[in-house]
PDB file of N, CA, C and O in Angstrom:
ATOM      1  N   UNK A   1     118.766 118.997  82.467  1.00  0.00           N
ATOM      2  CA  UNK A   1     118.617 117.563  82.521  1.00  0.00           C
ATOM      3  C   UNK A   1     117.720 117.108  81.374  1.00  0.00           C
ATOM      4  O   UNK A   1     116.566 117.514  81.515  1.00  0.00           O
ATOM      5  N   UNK A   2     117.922 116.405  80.316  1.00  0.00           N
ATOM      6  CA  UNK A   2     117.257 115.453  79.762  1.00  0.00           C
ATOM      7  C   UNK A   2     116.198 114.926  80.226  1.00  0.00           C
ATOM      8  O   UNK A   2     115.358 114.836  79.331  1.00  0.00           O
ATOM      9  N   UNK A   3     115.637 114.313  81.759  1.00  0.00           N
ATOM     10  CA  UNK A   3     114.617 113.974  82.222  1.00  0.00           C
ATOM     11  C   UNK A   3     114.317 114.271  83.485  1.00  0.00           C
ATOM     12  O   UNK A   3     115.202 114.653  84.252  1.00  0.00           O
ATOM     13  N   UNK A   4     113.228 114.158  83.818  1.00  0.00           N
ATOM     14  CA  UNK A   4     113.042 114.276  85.895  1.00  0.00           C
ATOM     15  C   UNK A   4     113.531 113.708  86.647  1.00  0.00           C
ATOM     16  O   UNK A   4     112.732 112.774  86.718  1.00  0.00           O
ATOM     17  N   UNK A   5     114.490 113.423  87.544  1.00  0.00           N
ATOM     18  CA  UNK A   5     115.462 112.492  87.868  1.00  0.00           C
ATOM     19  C   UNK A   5     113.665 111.904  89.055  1.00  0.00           C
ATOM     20  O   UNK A   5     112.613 112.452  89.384  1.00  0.00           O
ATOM     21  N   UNK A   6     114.256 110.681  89.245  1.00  0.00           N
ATOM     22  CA  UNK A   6     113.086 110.474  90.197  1.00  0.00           C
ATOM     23  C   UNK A   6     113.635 110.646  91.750  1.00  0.00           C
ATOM     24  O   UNK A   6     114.713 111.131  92.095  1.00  0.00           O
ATOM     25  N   UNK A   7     112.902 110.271  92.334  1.00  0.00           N
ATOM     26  CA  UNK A   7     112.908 110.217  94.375  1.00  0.00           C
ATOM     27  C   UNK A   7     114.064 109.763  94.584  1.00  0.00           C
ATOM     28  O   UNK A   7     114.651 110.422  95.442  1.00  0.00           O
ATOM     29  N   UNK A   8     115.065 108.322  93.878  1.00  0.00           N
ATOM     30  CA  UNK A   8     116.345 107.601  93.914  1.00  0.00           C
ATOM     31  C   UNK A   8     117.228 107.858  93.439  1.00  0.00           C
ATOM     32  O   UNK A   8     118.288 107.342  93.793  1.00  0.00           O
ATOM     33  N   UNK A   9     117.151 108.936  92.249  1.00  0.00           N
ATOM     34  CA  UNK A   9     118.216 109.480  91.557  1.00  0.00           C
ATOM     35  C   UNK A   9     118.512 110.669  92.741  1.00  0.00           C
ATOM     36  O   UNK A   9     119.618 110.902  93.229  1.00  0.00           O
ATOM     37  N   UNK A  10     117.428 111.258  93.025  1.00  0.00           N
ATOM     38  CA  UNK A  10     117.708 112.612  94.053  1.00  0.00           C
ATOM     39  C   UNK A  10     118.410 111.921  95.225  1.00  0.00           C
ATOM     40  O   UNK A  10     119.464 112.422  95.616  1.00  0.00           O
ATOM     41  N   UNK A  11     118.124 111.255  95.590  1.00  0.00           N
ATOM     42  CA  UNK A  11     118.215 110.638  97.218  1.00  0.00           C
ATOM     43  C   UNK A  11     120.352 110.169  96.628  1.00  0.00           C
ATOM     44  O   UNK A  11     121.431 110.490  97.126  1.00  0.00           O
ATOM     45  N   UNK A  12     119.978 109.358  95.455  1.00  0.00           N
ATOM     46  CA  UNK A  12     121.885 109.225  94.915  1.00  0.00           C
ATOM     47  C   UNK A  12     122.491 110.261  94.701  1.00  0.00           C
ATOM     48  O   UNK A  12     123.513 110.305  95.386  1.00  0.00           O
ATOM     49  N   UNK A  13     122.328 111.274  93.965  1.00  0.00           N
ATOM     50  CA  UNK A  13     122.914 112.450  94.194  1.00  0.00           C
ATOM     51  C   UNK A  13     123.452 113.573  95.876  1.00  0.00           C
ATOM     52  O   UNK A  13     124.386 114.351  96.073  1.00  0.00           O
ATOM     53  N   UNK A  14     122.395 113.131  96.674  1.00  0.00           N
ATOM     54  CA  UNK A  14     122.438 113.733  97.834  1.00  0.00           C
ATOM     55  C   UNK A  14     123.405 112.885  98.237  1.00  0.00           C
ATOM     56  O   UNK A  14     124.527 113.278  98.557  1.00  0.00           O
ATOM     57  N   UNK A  15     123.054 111.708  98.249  1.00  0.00           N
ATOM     58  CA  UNK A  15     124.564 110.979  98.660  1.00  0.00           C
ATOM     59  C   UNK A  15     126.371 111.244  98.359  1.00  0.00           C
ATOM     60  O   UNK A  15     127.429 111.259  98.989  1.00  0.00           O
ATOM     61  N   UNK A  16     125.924 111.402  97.155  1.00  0.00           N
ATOM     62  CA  UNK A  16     127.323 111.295  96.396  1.00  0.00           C
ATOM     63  C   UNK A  16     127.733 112.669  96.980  1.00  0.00           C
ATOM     64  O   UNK A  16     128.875 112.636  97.441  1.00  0.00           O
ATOM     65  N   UNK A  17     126.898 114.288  97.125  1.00  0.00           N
ATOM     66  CA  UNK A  17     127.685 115.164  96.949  1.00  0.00           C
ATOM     67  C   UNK A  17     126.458 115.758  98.523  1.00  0.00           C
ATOM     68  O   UNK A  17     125.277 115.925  98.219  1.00  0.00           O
ATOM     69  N   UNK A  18     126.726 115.922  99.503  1.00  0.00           N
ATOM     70  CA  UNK A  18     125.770 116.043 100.920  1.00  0.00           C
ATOM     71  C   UNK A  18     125.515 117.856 100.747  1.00  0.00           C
ATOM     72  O   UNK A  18     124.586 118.414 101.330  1.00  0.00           O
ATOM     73  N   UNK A  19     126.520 118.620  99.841  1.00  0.00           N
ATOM     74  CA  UNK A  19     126.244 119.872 100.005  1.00  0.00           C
ATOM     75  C   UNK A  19     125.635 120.083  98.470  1.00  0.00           C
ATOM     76  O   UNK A  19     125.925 121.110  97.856  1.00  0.00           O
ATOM     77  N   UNK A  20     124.977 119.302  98.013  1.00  0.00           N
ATOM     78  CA  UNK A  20     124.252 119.535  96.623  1.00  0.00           C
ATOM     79  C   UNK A  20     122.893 119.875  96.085  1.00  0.00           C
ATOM     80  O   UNK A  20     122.349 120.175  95.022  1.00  0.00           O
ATOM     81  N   UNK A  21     122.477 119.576  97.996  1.00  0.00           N
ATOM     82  CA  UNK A  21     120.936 120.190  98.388  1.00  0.00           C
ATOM     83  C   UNK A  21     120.464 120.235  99.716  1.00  0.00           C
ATOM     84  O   UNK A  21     121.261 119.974 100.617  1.00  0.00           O
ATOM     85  N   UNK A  22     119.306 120.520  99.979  1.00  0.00           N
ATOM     86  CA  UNK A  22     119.056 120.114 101.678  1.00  0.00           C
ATOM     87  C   UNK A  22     117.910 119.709 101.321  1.00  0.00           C
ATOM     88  O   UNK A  22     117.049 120.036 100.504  1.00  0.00           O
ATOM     89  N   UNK A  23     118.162 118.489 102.540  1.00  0.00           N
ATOM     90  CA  UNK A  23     117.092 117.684 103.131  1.00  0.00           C
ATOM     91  C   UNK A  23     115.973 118.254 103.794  1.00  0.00           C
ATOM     92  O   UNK A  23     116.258 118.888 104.810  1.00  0.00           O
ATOM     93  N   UNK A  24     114.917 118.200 103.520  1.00  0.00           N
ATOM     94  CA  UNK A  24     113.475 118.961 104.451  1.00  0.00           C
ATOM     95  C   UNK A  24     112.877 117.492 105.257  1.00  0.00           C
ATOM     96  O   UNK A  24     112.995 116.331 104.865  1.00  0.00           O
ATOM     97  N   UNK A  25     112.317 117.921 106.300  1.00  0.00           N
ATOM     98  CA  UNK A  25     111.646 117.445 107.018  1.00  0.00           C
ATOM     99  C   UNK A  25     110.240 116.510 106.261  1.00  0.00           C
ATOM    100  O   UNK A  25     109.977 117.032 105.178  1.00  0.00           O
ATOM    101  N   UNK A  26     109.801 115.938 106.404  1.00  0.00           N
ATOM    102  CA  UNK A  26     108.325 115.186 106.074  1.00  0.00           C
ATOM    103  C   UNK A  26     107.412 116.299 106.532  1.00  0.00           C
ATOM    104  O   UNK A  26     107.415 116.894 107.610  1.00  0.00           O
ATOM    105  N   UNK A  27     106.626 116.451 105.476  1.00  0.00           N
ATOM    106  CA  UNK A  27     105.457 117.278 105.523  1.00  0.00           C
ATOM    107  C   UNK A  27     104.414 117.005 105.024  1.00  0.00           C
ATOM    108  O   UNK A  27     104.122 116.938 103.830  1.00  0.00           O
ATOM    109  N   UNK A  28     103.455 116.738 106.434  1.00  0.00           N
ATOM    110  CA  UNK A  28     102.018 115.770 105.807  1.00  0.00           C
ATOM    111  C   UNK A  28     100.937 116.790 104.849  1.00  0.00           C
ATOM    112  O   UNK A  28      99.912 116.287 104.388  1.00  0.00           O
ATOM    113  N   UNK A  29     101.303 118.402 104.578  1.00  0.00           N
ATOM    114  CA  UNK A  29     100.721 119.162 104.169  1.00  0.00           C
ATOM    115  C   UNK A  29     100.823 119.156 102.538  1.00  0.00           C
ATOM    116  O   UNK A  29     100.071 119.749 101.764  1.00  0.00           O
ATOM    117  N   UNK A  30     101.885 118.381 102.232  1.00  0.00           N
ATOM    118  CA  UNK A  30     101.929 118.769 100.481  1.00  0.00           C
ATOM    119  C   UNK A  30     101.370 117.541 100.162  1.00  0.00           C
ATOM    120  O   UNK A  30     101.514 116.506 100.813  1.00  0.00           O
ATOM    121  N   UNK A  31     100.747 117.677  99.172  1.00  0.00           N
ATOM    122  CA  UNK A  31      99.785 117.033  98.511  1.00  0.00           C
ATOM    123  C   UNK A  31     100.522 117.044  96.743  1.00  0.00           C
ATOM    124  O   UNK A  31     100.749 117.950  95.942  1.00  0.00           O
ATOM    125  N   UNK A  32     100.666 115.895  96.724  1.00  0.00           N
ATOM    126  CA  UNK A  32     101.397 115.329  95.221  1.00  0.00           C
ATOM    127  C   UNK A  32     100.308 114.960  94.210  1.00  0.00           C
ATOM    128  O   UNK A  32      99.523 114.087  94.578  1.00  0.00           O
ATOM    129  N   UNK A  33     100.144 115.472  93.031  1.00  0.00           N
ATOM    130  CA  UNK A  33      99.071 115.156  91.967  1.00  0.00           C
ATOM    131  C   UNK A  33      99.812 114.150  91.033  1.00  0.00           C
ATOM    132  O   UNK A  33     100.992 114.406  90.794  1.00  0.00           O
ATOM    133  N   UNK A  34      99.313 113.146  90.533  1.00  0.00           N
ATOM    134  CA  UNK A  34     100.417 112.130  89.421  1.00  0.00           C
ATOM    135  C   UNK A  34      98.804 111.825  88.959  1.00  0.00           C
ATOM    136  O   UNK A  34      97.739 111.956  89.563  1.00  0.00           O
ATOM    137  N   UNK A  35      99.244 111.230  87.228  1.00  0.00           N
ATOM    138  CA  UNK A  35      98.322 111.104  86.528  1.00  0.00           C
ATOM    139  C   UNK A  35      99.098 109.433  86.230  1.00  0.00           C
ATOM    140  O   UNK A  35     100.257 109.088  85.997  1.00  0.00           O
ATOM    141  N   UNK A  36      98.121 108.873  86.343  1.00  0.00           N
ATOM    142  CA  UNK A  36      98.479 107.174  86.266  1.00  0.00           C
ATOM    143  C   UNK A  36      97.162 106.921  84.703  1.00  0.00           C
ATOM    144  O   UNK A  36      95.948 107.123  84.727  1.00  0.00           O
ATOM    145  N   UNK A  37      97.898 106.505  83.707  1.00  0.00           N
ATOM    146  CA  UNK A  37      97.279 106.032  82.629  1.00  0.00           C
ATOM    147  C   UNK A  37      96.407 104.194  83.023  1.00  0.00           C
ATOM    148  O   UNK A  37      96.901 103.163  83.478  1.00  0.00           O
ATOM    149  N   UNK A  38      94.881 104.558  82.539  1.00  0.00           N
ATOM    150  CA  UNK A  38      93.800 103.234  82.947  1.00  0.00           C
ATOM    151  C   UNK A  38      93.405 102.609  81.832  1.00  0.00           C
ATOM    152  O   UNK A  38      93.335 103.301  80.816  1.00  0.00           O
ATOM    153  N   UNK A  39      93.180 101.679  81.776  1.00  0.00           N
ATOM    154  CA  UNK A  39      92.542 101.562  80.628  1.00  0.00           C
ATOM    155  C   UNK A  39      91.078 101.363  80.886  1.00  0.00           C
ATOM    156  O   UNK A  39      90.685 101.671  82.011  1.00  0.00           O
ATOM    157  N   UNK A  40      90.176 100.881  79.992  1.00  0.00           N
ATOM    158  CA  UNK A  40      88.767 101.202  80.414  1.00  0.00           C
ATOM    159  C   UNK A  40      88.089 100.159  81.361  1.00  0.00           C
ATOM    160  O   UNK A  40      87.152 100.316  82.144  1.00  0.00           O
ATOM    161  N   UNK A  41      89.127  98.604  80.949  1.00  0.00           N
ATOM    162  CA  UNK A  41      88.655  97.566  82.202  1.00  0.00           C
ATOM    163  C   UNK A  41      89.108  97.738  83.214  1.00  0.00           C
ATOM    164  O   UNK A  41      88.450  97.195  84.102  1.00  0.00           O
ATOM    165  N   UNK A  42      90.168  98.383  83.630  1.00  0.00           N
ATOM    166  CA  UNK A  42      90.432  98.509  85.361  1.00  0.00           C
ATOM    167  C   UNK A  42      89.755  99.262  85.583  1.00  0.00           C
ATOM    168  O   UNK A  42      89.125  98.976  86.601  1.00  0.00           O
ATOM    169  N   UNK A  43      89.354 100.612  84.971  1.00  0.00           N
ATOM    170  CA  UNK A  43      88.765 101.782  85.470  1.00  0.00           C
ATOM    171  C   UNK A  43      87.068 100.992  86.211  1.00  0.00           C
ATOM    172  O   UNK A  43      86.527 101.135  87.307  1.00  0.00           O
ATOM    173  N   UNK A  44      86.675 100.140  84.924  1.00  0.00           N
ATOM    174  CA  UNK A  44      85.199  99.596  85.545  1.00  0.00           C
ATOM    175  C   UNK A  44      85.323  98.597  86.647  1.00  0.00           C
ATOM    176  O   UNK A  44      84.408  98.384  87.443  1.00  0.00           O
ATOM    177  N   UNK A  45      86.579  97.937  86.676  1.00  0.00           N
ATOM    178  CA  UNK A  45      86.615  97.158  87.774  1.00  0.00           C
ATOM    179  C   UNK A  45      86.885  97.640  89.225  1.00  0.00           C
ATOM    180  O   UNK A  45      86.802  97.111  90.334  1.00  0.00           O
ATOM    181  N   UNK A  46      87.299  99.059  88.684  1.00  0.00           N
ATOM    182  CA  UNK A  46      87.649  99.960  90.163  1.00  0.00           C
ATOM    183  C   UNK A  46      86.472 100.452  90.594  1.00  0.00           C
ATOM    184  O   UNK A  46      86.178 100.510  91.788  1.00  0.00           O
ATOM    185  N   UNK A  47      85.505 100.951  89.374  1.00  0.00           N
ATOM    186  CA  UNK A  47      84.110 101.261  89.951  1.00  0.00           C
ATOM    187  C   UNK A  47      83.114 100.453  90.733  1.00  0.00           C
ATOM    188  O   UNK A  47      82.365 100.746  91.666  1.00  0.00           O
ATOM    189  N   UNK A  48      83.365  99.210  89.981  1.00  0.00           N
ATOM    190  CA  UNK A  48      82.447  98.493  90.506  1.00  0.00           C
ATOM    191  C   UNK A  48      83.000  97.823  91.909  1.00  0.00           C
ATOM    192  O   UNK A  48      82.285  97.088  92.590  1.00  0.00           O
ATOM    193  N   UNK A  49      84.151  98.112  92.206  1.00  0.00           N
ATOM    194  CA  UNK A  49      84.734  98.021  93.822  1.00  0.00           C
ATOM    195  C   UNK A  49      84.374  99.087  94.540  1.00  0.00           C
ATOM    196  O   UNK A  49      84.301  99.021  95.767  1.00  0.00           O
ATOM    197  N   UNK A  50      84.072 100.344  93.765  1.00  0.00           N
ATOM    198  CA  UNK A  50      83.791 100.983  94.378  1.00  0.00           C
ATOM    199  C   UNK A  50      82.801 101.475  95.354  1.00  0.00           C
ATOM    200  O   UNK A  50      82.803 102.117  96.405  1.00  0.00           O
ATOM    201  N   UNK A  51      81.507 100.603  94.147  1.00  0.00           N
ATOM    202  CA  UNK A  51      79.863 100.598  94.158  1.00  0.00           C
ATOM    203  C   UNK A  51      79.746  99.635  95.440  1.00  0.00           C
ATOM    204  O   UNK A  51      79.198 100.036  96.467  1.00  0.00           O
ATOM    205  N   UNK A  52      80.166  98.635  95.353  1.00  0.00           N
ATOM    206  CA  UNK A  52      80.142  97.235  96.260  1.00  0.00           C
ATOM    207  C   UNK A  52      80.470  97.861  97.847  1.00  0.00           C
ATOM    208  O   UNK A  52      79.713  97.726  98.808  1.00  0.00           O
ATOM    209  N   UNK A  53      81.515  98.424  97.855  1.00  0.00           N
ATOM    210  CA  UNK A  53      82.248  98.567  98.977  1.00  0.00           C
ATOM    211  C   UNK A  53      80.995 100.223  99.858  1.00  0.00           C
ATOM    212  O   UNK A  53      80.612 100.289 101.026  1.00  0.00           O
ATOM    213  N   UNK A  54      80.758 101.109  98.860  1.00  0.00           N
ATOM    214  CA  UNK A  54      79.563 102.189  99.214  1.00  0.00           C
ATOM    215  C   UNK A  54      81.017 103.379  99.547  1.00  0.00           C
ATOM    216  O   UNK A  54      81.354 103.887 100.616  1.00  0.00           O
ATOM    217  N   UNK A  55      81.633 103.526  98.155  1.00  0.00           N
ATOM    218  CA  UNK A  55      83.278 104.012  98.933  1.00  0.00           C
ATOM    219  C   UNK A  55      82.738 104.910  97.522  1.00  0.00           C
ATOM    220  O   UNK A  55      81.810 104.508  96.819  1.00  0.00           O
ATOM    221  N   UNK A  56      83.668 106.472  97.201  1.00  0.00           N
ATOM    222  CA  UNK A  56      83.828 106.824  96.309  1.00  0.00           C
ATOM    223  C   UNK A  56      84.976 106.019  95.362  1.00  0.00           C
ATOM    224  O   UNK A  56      85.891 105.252  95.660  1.00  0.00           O
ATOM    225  N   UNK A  57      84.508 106.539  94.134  1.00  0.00           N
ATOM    226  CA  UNK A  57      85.409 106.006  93.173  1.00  0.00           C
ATOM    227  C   UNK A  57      87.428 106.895  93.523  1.00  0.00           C
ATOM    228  O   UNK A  57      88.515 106.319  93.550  1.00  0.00           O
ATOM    229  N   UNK A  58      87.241 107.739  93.633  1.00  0.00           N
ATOM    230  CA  UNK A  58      88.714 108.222  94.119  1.00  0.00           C
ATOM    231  C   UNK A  58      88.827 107.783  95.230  1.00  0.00           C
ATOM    232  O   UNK A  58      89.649 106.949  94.852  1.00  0.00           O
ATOM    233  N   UNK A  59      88.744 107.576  96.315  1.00  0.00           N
ATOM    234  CA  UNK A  59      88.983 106.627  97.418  1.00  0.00           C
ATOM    235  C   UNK A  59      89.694 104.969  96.706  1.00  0.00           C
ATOM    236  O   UNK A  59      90.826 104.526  96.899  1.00  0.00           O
ATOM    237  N   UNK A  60      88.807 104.480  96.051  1.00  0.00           N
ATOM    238  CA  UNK A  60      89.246 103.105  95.733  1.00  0.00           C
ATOM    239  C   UNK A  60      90.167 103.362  94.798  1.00  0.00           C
ATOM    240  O   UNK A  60      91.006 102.467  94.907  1.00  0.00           O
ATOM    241  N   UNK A  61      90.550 104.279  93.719  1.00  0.00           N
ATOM    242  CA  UNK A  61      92.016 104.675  92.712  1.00  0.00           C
ATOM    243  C   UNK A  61      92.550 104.976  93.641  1.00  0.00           C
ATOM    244  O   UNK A  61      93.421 104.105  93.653  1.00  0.00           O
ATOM    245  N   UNK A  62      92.783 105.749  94.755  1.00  0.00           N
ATOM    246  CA  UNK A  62      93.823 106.190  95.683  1.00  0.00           C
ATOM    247  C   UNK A  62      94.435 105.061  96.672  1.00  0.00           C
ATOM    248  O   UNK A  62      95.527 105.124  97.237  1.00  0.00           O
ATOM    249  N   UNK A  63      93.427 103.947  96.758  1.00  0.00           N
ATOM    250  CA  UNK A  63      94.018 103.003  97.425  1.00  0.00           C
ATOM    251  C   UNK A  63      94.800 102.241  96.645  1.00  0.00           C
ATOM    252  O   UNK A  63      95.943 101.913  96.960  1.00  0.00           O
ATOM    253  N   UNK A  64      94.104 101.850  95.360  1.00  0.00           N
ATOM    254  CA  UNK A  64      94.988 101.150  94.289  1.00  0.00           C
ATOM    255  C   UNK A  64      96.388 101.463  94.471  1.00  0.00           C
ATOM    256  O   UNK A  64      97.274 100.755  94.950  1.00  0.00           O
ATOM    257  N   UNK A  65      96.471 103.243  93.773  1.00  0.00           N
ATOM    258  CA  UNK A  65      97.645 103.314  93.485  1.00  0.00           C
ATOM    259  C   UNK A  65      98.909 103.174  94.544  1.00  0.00           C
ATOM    260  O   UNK A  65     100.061 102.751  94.443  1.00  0.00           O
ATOM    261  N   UNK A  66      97.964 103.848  95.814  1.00  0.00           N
ATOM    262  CA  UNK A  66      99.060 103.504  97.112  1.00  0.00           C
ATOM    263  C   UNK A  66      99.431 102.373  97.318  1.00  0.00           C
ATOM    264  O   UNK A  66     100.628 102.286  97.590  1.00  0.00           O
ATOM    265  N   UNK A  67      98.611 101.033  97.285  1.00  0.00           N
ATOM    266  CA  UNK A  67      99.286  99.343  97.002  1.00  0.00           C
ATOM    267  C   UNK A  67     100.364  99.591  96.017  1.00  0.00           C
ATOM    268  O   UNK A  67     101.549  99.823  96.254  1.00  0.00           O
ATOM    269  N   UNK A  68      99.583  99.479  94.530  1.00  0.00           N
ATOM    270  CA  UNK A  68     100.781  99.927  93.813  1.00  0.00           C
ATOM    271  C   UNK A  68     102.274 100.408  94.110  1.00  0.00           C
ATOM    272  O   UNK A  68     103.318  99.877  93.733  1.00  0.00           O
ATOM    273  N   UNK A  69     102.156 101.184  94.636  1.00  0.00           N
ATOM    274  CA  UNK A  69     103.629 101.744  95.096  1.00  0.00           C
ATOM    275  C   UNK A  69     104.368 101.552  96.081  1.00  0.00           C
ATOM    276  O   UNK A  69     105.515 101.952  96.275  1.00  0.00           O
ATOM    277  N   UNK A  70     103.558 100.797  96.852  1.00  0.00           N
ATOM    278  CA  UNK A  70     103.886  99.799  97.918  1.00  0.00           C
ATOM    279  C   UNK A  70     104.733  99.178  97.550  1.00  0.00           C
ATOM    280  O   UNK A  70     105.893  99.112  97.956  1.00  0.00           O
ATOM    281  N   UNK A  71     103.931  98.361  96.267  1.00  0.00           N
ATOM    282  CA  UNK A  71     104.645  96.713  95.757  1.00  0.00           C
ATOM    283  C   UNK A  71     105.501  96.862  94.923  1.00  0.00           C
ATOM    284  O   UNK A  71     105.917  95.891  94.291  1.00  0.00           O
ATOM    285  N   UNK A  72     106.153  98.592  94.642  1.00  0.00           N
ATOM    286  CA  UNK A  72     106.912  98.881  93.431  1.00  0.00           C
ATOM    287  C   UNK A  72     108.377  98.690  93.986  1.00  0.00           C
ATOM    288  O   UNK A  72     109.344  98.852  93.242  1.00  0.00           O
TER     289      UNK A  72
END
């Protein structure tokens, strides 16, 4: 493949052809790493949500990005 198909390309393919893979169950055990590019004013505006709130700084990026992908 030319690129990583994403979550919708996989999920269209499974469609189109049902014996082209198998489906697994939801598993709250795997843990997904993604690197999301910041620039230096969100990063301080995330800190300083962070500081305010008495939250770690990865707590408040992890919530971000989960909205984020919410609203995607």
């Amino acid at each position: 493949m030319e690129h990583d198909p994403t979550s919708d390309e996989v999920d269209g393919l499974l469609a189109e052809d049902l014996q082209a893979g198998e489906r697994l169950e939801p598993n709250p055990d795997v843990r997904v790493h993604l690197e999301v590019p910041m620039d230096g004013a969100t990063l301080r505006l995330l800190q300083q949500r962070a500081d305010r709130e008495g939250r770690s700084l990865t707590d408040v990026v992890r919530d971000a990005v989960r909205t984020g992908a919410g609203a995607a």
